[in-house]
N, CA, C, O and CB atoms as a CASP TS submission, in Angstrom:
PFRMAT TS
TARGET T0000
AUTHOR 0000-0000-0000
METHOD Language model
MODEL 1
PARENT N/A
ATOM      1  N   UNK     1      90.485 134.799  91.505  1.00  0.00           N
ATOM      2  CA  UNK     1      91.244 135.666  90.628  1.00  0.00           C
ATOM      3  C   UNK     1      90.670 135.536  89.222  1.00  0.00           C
ATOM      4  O   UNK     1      90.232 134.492  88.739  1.00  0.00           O
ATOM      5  CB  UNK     1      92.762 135.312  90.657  1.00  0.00           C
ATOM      6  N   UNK     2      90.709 136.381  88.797  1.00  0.00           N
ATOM      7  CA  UNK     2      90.002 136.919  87.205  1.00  0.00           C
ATOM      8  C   UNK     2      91.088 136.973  86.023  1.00  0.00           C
ATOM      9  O   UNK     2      91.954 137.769  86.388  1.00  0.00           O
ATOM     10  CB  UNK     2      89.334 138.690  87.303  1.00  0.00           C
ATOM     11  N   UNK     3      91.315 136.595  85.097  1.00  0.00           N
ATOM     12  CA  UNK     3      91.968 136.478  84.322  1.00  0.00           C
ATOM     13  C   UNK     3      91.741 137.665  83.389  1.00  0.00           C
ATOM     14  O   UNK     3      90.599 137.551  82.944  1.00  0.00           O
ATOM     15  CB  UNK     3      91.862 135.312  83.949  1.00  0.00           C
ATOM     16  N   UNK     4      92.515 139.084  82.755  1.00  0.00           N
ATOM     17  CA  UNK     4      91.985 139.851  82.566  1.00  0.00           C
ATOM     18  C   UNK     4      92.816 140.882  82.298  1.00  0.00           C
ATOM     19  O   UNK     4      92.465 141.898  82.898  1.00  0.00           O
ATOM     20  CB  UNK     4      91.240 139.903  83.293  1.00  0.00           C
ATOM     21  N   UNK     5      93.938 141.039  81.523  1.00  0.00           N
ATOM     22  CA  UNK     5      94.854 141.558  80.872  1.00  0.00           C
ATOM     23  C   UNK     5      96.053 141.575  81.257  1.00  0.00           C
ATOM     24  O   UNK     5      96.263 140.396  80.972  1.00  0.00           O
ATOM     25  CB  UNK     5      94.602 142.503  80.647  1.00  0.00           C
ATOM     26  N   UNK     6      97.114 141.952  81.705  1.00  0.00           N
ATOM     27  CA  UNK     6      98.585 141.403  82.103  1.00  0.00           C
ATOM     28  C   UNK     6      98.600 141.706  83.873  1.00  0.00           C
ATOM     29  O   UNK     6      99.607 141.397  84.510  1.00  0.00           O
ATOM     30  CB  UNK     6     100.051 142.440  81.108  1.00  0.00           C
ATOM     31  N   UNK     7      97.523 142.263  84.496  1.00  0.00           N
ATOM     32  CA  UNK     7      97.625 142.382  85.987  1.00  0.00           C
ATOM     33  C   UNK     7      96.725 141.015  86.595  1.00  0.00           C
ATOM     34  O   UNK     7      95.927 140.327  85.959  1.00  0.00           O
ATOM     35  CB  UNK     7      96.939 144.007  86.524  1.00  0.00           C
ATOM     36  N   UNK     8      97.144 140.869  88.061  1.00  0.00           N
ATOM     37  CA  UNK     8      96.327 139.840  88.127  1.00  0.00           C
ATOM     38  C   UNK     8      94.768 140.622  88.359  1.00  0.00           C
ATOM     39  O   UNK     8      94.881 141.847  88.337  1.00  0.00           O
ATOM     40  CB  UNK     8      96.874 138.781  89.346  1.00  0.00           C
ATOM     41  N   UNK     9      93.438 140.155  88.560  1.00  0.00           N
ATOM     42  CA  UNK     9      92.509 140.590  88.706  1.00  0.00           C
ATOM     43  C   UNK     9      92.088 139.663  89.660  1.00  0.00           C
ATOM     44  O   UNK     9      92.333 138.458  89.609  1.00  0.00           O
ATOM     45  CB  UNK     9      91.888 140.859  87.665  1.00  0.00           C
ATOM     46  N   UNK    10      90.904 140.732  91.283  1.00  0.00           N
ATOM     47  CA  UNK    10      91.060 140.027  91.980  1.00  0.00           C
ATOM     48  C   UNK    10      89.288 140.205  92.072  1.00  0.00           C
ATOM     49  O   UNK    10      89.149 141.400  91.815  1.00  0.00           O
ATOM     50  CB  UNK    10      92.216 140.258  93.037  1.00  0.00           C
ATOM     51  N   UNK    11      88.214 139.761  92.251  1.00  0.00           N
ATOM     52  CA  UNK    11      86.401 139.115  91.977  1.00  0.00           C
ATOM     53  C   UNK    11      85.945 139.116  93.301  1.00  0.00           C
ATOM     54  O   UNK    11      86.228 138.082  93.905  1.00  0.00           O
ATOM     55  CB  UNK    11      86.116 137.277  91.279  1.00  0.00           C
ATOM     56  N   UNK    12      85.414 139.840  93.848  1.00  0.00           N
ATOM     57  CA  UNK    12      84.713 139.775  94.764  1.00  0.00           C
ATOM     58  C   UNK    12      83.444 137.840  94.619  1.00  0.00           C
ATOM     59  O   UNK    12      82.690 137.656  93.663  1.00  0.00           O
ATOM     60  CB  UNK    12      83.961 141.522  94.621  1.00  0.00           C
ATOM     61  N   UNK    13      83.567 137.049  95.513  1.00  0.00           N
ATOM     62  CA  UNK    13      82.502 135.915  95.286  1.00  0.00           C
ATOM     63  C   UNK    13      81.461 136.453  95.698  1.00  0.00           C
ATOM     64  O   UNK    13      80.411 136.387  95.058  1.00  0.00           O
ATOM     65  CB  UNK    13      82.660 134.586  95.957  1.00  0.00           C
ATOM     66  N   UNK    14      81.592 137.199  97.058  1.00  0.00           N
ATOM     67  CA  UNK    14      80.260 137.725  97.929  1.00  0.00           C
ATOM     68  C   UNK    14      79.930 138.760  97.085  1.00  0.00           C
ATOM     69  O   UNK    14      78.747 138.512  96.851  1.00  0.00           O
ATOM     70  CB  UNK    14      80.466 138.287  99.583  1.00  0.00           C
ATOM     71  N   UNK    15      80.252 139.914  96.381  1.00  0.00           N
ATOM     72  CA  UNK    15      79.144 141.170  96.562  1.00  0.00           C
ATOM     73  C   UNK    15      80.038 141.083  95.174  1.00  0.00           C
ATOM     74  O   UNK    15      81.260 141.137  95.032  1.00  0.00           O
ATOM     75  CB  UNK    15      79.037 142.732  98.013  1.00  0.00           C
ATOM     76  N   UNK    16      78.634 140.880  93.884  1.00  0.00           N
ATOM     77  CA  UNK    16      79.091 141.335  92.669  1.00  0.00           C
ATOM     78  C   UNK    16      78.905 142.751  92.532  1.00  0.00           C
ATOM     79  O   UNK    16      79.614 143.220  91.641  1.00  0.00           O
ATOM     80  CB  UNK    16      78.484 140.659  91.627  1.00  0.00           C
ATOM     81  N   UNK    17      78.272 143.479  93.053  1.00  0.00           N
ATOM     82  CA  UNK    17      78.372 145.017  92.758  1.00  0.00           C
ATOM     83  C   UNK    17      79.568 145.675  92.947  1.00  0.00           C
ATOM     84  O   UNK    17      79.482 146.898  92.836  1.00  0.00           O
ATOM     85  CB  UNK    17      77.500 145.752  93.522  1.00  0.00           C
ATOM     86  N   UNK    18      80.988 145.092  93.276  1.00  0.00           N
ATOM     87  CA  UNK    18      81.725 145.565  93.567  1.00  0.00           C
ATOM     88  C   UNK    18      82.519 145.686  92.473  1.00  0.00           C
ATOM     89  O   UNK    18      82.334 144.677  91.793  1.00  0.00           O
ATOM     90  CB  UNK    18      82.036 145.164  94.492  1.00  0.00           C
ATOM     91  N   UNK    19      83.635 146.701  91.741  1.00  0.00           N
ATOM     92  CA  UNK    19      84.202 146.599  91.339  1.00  0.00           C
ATOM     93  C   UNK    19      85.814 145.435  91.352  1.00  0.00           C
ATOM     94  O   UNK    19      86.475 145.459  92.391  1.00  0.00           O
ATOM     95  CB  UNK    19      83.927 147.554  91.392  1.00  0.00           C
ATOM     96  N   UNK    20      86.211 144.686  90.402  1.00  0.00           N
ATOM     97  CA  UNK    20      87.074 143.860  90.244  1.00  0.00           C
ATOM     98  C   UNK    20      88.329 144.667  90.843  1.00  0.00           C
ATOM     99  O   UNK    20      88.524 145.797  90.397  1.00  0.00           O
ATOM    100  CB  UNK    20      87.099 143.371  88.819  1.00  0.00           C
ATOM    101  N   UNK    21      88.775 144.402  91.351  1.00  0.00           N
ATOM    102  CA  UNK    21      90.755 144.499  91.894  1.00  0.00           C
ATOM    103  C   UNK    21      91.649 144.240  91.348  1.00  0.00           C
ATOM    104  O   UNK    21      91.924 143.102  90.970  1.00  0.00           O
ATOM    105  CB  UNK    21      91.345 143.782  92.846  1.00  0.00           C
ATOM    106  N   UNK    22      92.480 145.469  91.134  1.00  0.00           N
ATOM    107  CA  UNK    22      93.824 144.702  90.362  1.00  0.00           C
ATOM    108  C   UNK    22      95.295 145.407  91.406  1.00  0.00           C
ATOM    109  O   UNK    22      95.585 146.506  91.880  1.00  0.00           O
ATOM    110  CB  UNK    22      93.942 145.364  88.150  1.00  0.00           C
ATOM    111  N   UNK    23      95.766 144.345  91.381  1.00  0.00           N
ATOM    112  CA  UNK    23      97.107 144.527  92.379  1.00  0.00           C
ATOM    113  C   UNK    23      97.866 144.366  91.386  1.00  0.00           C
ATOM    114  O   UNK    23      97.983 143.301  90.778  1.00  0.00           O
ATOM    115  CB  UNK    23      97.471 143.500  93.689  1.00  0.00           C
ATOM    116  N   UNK    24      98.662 145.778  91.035  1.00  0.00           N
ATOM    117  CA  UNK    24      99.963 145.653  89.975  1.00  0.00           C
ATOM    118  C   UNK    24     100.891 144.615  90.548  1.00  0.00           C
ATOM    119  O   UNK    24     100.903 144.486  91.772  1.00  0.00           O
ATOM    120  CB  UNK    24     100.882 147.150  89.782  1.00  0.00           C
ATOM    121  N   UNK    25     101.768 143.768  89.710  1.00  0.00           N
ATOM    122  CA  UNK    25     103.412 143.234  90.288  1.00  0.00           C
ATOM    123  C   UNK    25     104.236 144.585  89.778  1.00  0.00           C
ATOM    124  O   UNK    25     103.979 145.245  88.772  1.00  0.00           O
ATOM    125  CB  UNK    25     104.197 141.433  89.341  1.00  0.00           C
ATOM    126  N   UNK    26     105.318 144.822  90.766  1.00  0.00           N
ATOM    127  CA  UNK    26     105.658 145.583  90.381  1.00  0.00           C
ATOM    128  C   UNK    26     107.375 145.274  90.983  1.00  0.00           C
ATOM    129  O   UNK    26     108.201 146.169  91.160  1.00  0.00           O
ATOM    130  CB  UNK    26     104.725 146.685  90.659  1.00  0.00           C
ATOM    131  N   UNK    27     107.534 144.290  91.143  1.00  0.00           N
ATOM    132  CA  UNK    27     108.695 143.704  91.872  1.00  0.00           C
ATOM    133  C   UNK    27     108.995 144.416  93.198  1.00  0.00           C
ATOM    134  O   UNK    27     108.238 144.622  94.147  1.00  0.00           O
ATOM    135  CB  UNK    27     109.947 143.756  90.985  1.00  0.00           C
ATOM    136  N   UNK    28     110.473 144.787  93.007  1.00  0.00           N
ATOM    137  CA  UNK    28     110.976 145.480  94.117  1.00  0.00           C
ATOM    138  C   UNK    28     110.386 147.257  94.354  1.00  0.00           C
ATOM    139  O   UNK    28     110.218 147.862  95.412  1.00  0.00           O
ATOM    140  CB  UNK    28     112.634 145.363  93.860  1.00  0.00           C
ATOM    141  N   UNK    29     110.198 147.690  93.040  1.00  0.00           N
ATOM    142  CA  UNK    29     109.549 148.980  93.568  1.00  0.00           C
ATOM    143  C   UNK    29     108.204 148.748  93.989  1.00  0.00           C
ATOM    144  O   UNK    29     107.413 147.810  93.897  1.00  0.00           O
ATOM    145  CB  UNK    29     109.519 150.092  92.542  1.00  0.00           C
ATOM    146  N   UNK    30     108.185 150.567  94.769  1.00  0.00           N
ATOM    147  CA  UNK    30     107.197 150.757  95.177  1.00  0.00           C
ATOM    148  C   UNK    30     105.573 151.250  94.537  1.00  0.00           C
ATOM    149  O   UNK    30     105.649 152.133  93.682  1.00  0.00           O
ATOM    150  CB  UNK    30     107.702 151.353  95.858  1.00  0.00           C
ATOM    151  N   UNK    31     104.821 150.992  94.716  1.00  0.00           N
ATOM    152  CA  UNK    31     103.539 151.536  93.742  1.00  0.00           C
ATOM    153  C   UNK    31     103.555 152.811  93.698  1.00  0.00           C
ATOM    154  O   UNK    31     103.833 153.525  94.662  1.00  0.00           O
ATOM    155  CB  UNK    31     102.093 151.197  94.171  1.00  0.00           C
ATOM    156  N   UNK    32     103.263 153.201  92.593  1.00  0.00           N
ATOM    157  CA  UNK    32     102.987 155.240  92.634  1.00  0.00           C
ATOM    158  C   UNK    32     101.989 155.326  93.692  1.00  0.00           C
ATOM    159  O   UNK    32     101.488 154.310  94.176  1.00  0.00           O
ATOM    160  CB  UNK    32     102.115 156.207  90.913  1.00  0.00           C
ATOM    161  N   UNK    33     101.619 156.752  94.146  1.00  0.00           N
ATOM    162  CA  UNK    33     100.822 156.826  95.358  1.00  0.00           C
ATOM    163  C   UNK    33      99.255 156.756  95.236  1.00  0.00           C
ATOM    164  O   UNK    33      98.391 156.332  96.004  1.00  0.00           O
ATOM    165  CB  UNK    33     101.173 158.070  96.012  1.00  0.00           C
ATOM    166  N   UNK    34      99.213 157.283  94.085  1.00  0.00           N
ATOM    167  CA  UNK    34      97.582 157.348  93.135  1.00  0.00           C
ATOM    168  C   UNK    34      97.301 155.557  93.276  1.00  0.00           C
ATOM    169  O   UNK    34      96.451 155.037  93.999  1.00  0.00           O
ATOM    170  CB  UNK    34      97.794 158.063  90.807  1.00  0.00           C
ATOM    171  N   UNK    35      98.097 154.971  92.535  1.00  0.00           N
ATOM    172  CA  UNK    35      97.230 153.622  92.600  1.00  0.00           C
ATOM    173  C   UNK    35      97.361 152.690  94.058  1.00  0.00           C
ATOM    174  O   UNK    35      96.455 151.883  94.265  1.00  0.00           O
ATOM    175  CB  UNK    35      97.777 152.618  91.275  1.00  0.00           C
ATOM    176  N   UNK    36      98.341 152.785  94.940  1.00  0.00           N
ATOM    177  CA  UNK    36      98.721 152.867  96.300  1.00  0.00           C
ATOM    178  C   UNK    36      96.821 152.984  97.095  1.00  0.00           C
ATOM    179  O   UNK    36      96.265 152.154  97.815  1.00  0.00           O
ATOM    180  CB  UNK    36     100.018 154.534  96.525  1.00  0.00           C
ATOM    181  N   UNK    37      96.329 154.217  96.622  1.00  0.00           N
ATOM    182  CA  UNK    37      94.958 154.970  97.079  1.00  0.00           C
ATOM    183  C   UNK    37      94.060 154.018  96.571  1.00  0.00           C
ATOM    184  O   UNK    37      93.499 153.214  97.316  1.00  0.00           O
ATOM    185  CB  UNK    37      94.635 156.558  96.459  1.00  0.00           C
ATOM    186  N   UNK    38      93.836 154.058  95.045  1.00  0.00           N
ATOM    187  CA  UNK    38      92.574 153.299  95.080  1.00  0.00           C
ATOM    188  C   UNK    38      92.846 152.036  95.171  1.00  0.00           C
ATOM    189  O   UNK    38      91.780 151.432  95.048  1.00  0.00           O
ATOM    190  CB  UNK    38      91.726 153.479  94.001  1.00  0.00           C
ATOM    191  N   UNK    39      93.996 151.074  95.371  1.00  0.00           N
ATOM    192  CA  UNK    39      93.957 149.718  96.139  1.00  0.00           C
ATOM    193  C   UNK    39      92.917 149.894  97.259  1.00  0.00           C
ATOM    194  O   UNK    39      91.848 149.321  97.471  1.00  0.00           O
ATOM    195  CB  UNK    39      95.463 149.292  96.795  1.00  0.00           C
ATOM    196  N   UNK    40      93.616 150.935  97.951  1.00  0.00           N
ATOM    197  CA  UNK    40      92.894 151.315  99.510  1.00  0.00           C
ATOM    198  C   UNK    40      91.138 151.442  99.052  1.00  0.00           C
ATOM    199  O   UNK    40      90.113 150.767  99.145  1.00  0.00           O
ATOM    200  CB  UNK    40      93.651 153.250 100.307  1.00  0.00           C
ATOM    201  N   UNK    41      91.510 152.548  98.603  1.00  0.00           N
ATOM    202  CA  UNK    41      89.866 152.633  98.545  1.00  0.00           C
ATOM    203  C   UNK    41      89.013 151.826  98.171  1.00  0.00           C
ATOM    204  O   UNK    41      87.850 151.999  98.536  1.00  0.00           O
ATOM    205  CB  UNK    41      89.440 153.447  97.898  1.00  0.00           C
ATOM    206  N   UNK    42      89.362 150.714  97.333  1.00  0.00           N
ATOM    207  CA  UNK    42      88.422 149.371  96.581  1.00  0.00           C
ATOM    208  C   UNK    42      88.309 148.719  98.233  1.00  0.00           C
ATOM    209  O   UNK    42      87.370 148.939  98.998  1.00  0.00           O
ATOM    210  CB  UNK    42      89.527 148.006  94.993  1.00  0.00           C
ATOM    211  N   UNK    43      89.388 147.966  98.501  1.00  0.00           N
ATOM    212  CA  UNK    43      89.549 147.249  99.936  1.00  0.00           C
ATOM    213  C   UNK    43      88.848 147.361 100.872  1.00  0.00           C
ATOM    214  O   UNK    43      88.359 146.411 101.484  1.00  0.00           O
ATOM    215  CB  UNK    43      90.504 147.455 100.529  1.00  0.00           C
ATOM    216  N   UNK    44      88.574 149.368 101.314  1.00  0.00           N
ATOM    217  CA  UNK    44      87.453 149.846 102.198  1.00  0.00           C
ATOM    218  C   UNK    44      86.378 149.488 101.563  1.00  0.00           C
ATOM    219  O   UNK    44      85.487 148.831 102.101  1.00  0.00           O
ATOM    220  CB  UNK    44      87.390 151.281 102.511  1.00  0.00           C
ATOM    221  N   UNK    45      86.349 149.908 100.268  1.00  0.00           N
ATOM    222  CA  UNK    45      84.560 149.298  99.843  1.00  0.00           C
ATOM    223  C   UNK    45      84.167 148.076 100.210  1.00  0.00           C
ATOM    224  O   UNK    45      83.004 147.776 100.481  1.00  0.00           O
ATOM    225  CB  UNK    45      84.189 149.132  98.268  1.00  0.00           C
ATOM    226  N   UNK    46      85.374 147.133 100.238  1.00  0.00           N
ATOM    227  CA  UNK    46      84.713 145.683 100.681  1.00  0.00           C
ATOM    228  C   UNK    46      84.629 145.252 102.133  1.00  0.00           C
ATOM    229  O   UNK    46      83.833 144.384 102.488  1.00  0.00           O
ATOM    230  CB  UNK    46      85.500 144.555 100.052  1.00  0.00           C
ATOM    231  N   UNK    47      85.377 145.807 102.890  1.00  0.00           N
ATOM    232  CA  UNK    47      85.564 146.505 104.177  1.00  0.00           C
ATOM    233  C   UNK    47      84.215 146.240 104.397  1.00  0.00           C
ATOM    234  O   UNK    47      83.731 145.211 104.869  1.00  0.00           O
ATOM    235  CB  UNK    47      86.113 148.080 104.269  1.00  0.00           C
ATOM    236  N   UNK    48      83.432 147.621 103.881  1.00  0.00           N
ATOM    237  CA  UNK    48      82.445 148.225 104.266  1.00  0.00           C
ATOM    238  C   UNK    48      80.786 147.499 103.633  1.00  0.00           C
ATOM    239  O   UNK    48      79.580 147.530 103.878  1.00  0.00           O
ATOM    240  CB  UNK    48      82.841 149.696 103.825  1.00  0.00           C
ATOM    241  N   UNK    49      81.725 146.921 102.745  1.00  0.00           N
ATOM    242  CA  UNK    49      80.068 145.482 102.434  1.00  0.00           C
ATOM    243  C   UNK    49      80.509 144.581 103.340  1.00  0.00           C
ATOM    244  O   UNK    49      79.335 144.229 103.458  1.00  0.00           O
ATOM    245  CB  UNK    49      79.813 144.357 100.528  1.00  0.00           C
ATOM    246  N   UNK    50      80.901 144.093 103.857  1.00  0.00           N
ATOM    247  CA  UNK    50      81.393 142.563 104.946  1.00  0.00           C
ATOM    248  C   UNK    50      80.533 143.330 106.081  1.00  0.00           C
ATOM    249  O   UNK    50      79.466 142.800 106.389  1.00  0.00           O
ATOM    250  CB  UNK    50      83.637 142.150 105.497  1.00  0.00           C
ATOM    251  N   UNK    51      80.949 144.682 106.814  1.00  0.00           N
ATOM    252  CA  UNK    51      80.068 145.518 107.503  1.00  0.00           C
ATOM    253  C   UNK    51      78.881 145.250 107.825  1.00  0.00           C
ATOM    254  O   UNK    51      78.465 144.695 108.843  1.00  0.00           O
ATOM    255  CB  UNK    51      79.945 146.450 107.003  1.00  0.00           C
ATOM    256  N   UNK    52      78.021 145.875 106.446  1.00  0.00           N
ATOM    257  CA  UNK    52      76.786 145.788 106.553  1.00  0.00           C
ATOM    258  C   UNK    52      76.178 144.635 106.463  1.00  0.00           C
ATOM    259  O   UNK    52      75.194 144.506 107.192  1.00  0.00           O
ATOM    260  CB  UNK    52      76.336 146.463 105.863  1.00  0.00           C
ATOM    261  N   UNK    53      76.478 143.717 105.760  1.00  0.00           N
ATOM    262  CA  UNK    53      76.416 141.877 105.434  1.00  0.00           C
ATOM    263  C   UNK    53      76.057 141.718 106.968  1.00  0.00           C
ATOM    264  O   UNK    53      74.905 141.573 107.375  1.00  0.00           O
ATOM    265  CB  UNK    53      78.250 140.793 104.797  1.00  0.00           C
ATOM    266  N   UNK    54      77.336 141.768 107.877  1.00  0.00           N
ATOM    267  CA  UNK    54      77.300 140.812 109.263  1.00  0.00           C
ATOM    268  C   UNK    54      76.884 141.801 110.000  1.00  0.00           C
ATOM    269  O   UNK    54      76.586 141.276 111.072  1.00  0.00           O
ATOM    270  CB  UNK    54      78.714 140.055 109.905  1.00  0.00           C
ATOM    271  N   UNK    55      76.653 143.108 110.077  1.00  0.00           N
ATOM    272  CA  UNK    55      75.486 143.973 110.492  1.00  0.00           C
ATOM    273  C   UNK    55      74.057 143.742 110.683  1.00  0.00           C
ATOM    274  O   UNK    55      73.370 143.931 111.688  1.00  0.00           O
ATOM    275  CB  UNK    55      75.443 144.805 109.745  1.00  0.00           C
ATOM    276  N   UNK    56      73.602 143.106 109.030  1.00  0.00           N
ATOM    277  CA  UNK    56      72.204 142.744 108.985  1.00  0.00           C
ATOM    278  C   UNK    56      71.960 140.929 109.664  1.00  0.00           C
ATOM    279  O   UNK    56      71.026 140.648 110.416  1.00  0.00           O
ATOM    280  CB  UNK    56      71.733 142.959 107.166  1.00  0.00           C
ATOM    281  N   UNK    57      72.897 140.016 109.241  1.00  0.00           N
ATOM    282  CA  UNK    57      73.102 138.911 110.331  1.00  0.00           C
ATOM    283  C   UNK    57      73.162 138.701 111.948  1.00  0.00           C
ATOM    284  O   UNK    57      72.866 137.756 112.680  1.00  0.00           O
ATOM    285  CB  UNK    57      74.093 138.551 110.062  1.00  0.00           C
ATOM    286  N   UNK    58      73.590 139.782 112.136  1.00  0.00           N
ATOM    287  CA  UNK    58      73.668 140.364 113.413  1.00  0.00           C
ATOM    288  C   UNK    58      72.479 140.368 114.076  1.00  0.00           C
ATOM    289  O   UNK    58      72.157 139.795 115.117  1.00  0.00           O
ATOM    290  CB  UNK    58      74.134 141.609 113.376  1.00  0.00           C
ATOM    291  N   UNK    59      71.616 141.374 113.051  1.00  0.00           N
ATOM    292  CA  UNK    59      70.191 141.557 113.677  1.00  0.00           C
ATOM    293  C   UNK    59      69.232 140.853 113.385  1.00  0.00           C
ATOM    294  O   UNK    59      68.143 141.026 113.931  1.00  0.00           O
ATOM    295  CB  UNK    59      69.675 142.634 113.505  1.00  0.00           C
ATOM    296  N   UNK    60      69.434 139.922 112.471  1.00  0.00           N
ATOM    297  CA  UNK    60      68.733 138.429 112.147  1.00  0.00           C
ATOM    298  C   UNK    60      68.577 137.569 113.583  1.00  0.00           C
ATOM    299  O   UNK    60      67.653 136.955 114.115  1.00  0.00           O
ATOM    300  CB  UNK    60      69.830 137.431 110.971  1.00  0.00           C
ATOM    301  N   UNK    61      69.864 137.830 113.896  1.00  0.00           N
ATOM    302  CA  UNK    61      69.676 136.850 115.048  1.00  0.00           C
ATOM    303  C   UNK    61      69.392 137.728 116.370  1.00  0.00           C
ATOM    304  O   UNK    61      68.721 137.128 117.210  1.00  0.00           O
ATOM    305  CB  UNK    61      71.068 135.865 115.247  1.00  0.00           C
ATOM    306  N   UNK    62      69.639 138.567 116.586  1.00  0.00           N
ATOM    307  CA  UNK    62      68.990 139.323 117.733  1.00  0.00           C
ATOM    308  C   UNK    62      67.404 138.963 117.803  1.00  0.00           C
ATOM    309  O   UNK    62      66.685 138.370 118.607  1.00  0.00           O
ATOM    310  CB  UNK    62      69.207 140.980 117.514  1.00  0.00           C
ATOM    311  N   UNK    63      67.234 139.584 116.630  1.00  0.00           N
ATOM    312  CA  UNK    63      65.283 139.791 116.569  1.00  0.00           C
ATOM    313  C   UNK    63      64.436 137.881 116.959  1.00  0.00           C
ATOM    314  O   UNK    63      63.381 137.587 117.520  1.00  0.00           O
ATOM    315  CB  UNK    63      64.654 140.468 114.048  1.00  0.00           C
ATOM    316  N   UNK    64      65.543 136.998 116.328  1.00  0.00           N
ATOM    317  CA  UNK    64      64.896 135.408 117.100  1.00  0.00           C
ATOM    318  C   UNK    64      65.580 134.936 117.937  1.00  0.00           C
ATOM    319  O   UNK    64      65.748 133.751 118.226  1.00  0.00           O
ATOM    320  CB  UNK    64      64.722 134.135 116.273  1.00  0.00           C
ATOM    321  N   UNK    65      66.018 135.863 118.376  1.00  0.00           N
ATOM    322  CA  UNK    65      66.301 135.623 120.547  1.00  0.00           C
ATOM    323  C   UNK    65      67.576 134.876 120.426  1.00  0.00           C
ATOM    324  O   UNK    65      68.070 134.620 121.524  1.00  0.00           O
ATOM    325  CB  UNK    65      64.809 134.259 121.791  1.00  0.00           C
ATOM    326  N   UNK    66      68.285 134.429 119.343  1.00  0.00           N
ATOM    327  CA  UNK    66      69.473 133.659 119.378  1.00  0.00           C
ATOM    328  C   UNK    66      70.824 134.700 118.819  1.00  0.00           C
ATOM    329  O   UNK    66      70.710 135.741 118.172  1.00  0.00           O
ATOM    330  CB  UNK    66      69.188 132.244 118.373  1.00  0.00           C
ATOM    331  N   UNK    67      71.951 134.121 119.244  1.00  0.00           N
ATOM    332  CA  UNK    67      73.193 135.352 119.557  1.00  0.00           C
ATOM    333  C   UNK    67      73.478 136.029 120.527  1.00  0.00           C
ATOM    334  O   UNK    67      72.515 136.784 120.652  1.00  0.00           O
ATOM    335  CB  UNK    67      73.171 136.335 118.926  1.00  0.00           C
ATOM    336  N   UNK    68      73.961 136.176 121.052  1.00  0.00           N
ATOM    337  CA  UNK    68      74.901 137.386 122.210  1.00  0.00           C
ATOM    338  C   UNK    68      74.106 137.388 123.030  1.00  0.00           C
ATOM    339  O   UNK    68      73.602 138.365 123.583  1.00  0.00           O
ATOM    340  CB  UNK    68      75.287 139.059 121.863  1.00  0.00           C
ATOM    341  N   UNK    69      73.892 136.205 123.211  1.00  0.00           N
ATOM    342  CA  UNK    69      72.928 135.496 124.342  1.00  0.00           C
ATOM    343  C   UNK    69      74.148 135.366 125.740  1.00  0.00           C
ATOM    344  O   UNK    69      75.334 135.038 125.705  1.00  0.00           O
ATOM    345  CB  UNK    69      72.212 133.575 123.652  1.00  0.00           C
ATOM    346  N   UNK    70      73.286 135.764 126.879  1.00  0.00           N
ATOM    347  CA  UNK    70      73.991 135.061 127.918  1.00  0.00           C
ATOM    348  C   UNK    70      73.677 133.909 128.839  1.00  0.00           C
ATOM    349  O   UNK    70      74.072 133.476 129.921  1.00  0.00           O
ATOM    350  CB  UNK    70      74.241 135.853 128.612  1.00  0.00           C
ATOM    351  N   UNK    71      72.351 133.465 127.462  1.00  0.00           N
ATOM    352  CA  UNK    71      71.722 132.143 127.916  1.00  0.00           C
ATOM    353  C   UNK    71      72.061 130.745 128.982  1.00  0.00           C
ATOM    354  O   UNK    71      71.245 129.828 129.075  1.00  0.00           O
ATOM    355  CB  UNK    71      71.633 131.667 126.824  1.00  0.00           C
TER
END
């Protein structure tokens, strides 16, 4: 967590290209729907780097014969 004006802020460790996260407190209500979305949409972005990350690990180990082996 990122320290970083009155929301908390949340730092990707793995993929600095990512934009920082902020999850309003907002107590008992609910979030407006706009920021509701780009929670979502930041989340998929990281989603979608973890993806390609263990995508390319994936085929690290395919290509030297080790993994999803039925050795």
């Amino acid at each position: 967590m990122v320290k970083r004006g009155k929301e908390p802020m949340w730092e990707s460790a793995e993929f600095d290209e990512l934009y920082v996260l902020a999850i309003p407190r907002h107590g008992n209500r609910d979030l407006a729907p706009g920021t509701k979305k780009s929670i979502l949409d930041q989340l998929e972005d990281d989603v979608l780097a973890w993806e390609e990350r263990l995508g390319d690990d994936e085929g690290k180990e395919d290509a030297s014969g080790e993994g999803h082996g039925t050795g």
